[in-house]
N, C-alpha and C positions, 0 to 999 in steps of 0.2 A: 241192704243197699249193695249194688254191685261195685265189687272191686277196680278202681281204676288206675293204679298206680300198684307197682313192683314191691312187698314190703318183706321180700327174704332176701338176707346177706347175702352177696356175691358168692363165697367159698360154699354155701349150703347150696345155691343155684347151680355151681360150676361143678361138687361133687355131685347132682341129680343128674346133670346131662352126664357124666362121663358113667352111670351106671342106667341109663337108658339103652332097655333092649330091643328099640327099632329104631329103623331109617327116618333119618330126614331130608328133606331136598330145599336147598338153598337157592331163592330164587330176587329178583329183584323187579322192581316197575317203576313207571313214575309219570305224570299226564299233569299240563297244564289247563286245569279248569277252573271255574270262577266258583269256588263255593260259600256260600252266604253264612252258615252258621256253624264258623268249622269248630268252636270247641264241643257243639254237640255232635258234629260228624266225627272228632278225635273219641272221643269216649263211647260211641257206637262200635268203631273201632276197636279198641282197647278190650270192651268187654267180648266182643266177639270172638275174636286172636287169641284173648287170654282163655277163653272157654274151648277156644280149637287146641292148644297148646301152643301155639307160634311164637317163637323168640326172634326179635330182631330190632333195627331201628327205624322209626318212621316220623317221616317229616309232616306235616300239614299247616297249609296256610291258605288265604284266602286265596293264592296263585294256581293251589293243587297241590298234588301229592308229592311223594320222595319216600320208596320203601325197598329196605334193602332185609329179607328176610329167611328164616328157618321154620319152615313149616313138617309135623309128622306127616309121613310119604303118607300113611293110611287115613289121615285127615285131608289130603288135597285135593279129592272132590268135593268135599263139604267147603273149603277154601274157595277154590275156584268158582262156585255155585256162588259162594255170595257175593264175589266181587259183580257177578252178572245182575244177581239182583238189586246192586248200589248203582242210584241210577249217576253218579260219580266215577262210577269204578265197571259198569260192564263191558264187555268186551276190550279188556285190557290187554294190550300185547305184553306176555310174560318173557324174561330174559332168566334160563337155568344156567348154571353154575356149571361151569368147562368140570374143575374138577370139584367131587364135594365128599367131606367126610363127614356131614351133617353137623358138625362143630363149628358153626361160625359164628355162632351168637349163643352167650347164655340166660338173657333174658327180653323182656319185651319191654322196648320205650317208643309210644308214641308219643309224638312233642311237638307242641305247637309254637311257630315259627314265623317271624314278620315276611321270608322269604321261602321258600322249597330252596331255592339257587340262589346266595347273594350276588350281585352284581354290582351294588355298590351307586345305580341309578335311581333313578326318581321313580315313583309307582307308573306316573302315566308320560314317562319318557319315549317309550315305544310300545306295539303291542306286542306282546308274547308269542300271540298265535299265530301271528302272519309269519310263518316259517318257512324255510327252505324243502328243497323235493328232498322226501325219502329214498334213499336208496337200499335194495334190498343187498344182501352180504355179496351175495356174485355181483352186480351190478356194480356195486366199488371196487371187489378185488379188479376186476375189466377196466375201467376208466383210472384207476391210481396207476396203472402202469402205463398208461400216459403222457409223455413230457410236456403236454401245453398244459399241464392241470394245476393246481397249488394244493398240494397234501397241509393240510393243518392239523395240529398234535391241539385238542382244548384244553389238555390234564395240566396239570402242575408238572415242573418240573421233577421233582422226586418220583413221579410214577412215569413219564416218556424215558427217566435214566435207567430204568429194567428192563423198557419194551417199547416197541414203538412202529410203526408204518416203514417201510422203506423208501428214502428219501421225504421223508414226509418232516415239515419244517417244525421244529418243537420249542416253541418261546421258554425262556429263560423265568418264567412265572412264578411264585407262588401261591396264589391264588387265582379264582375263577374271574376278580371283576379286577385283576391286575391286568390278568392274558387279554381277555375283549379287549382291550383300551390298546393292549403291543399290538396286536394283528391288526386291528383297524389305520393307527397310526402308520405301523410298519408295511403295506399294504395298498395305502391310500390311492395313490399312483394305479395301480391295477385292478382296478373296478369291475376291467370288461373281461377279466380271466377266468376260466370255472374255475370254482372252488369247494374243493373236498373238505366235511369235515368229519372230527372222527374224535368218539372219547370214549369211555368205561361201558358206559352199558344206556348211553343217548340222552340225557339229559341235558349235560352242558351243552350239546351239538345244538339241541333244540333250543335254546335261550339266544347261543351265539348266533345261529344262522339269521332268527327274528333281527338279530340287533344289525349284522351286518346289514342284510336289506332295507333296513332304515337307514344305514348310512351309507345307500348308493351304491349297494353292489349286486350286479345282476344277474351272475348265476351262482345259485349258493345251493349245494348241496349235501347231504348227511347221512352218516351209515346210520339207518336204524335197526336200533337196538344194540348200536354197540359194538365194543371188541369181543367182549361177551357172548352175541351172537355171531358175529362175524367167524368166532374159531369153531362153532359148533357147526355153523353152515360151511364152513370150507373143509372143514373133515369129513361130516357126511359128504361133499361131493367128492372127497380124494385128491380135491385138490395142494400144489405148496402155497404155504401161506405167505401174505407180503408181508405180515406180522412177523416182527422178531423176538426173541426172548420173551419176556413176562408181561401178563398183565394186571397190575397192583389194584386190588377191591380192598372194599372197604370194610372188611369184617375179619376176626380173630386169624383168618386166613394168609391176609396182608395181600399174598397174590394166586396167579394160576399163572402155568408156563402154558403157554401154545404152540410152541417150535421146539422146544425143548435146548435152545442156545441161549447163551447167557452173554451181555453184551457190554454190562456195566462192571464196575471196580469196587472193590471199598473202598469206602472213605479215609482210613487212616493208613494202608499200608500201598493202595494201588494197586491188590492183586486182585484177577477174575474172582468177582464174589455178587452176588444178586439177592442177597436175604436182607429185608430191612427189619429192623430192631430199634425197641425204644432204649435208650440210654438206661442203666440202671438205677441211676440216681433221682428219685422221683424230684427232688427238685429242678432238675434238669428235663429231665424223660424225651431227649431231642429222637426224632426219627430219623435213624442215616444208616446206611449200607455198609454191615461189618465181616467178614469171614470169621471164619472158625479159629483162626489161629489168634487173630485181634481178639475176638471176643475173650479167648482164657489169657491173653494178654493183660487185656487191659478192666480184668471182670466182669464184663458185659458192659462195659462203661464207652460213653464215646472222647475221654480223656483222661491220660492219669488224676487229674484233677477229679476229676467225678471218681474214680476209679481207689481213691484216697478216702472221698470224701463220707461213701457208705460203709467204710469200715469203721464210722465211727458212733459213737453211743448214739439211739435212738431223742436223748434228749442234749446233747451237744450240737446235733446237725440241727433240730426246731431254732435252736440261741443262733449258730449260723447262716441260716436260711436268710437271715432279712438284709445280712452285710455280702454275702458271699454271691456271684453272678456267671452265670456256667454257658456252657454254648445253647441251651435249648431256648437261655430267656435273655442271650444277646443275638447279633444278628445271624439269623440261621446261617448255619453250615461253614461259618467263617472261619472255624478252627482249623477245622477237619477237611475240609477243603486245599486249606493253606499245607497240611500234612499231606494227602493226596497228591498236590502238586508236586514237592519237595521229593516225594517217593519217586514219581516217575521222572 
């Protein structure tokens, strides 16, 4: 019976990639299409990727795909070849990785999913596919510099506070079906304005734009393929980019710089710092933006409190887990935030 599911321990996965002696190219994609039988298209999947060697994670739902992956550089014509022969997945526009040390994944999860993009709406609340004009990466950088235009950030807030568009307006969000709902509302009034949109590597653009057009607005446009591709195409043309600082992926990577300026702070002391990190403290494990000097501060901790809290026996921290309440599993950022302020 073939293999469908990952059954070696992370640390035996994680020492195999680090004594792997060839390339891999980290690449991403994602297509909304209607697929009928998607746990046998996941395990078609699964067995295929695991036989290529590809590590990564991948979404599938009846909506369509979401795959953010690590493929062997000497396996990506056999890769490429078969997303053509799926008739799901041919002629796929692939987005590569700004910068890649082939380490961005150490194993392979495909996983099935009531959404590819929560949104937080109904199934047949609007259609998906009736989406906004693509714009190719020159054709954005041209119109964002624009002033009748409305630049829109669709990421979350933790990844527009690395990097972002110039002048480009970035909701205070944390999540994807929070943001639809700010822009729409915040917004409403200016229907008849273009509108840029712009995210990681096209996916949320592509949901959002669907949704705006449903709710009455009439020119909605979107980088496709990304900031992802957006830095690959304005390098090769030599162009400067209107991207600034980072841009946060979602793999072991965290981010890619594209301008090489750094624009955000850490969170606990307020000085230039752009590295996000998860809290040390797994009962915590918040993601927030620390510098070097915080980090051996506070032991890679994003509070004395956490920072206290792993120095203690392995079975006194289980006893305290269930009374004890840390910034990652109250409301995000509110500590550390509160210290950011105070700093500056």
């Amino acid at each position: 019976m073939a293999q469908l599911h990952n059954q070696i321990n992370k640390d035996i996965l994680k020492q195999q990639l680090a004594e792997e002696t060839f390339a891999r190219t980290t690449l991403s994609f994602y297509r909304y299409v209607i697929i009928n039988d998607t746990e046998e298209f996941r395990n078609q999947l699964y067995v295929k990727w695991h036989e290529l060697n590809c590590l990564g994670r991948i979404y599938v739902a009846r909506e369509g795909i979401n795959a953010q992956m690590s493929v062997p550089t000497h396996n990506l014509k056999s890769f490429l070849d078969f997303l053509d022969d799926n008739m799901y997945l041919n002629k796929m526009p692939i987005k590569y990785a700004v910068e890649d040390d082939g380490k961005s994944f150490y194993k392979l999860i495909v996983r099935l999913k009531n959404r590819i993009l929560a949104d937080g709406l109904d199934n047949d609340a609007y259609d998906v596919t009736n989406v906004g004009k693509h714009l190719s990466a020159l054709e954005f950088h041209e119109i964002a510099s624009k002033e009748d235009t409305l630049l829109i950030d669709m990421r979350n807030r933790y990844e527009s506070e690395i990097g972002h568009f110039e002048n480009a307006v970035c909701p205070e969000a944390d999540t994807f079906r929070d943001e639809i709902q700010m822009v729409t509302e915040e917004f409403r009034e200016q229907k008849d304005r273009k509108v840029l949109l712009y995210c990681t590597g096209g996916i949320r653009c592509e949901k959002a734009s669907a949704y705006l057009k449903h709710m009455g607005f009439k020119d909605v446009n979107q980088l496709h393929g990304g900031v992802i591709e957006y830095a690959r195409q304005i390098k090769k043309a030599k162009l400067k980019s209107r991207y600034i600082g980072k841009n946060f992926v979602f793999d072991n990577r965290m981010c890619e710089s594209i301008d090489q300026q750094i624009v955000s702070k850490c969170h606990q002391c307020g000085e230039t710092a752009d590295t996000h990190v998860n809290c040390a403290n797994n009962a915590c494990h918040l993601l927030f933006i620390q510098c070097k000097s915080c980090g051996e501060k506070y032991n890679n901790c994003c509070s004395d409190d956490c920072g206290d809290f792993i120095l203690l026996t392995v079975e006194t921290q289980k006893l305290l887990r269930k009374e004890r309440v840390f910034n990652g599993t109250d409301n995000r950022y509110k500590g550390l935030r509160k210290r950011q302020e105070k700093a500056q």
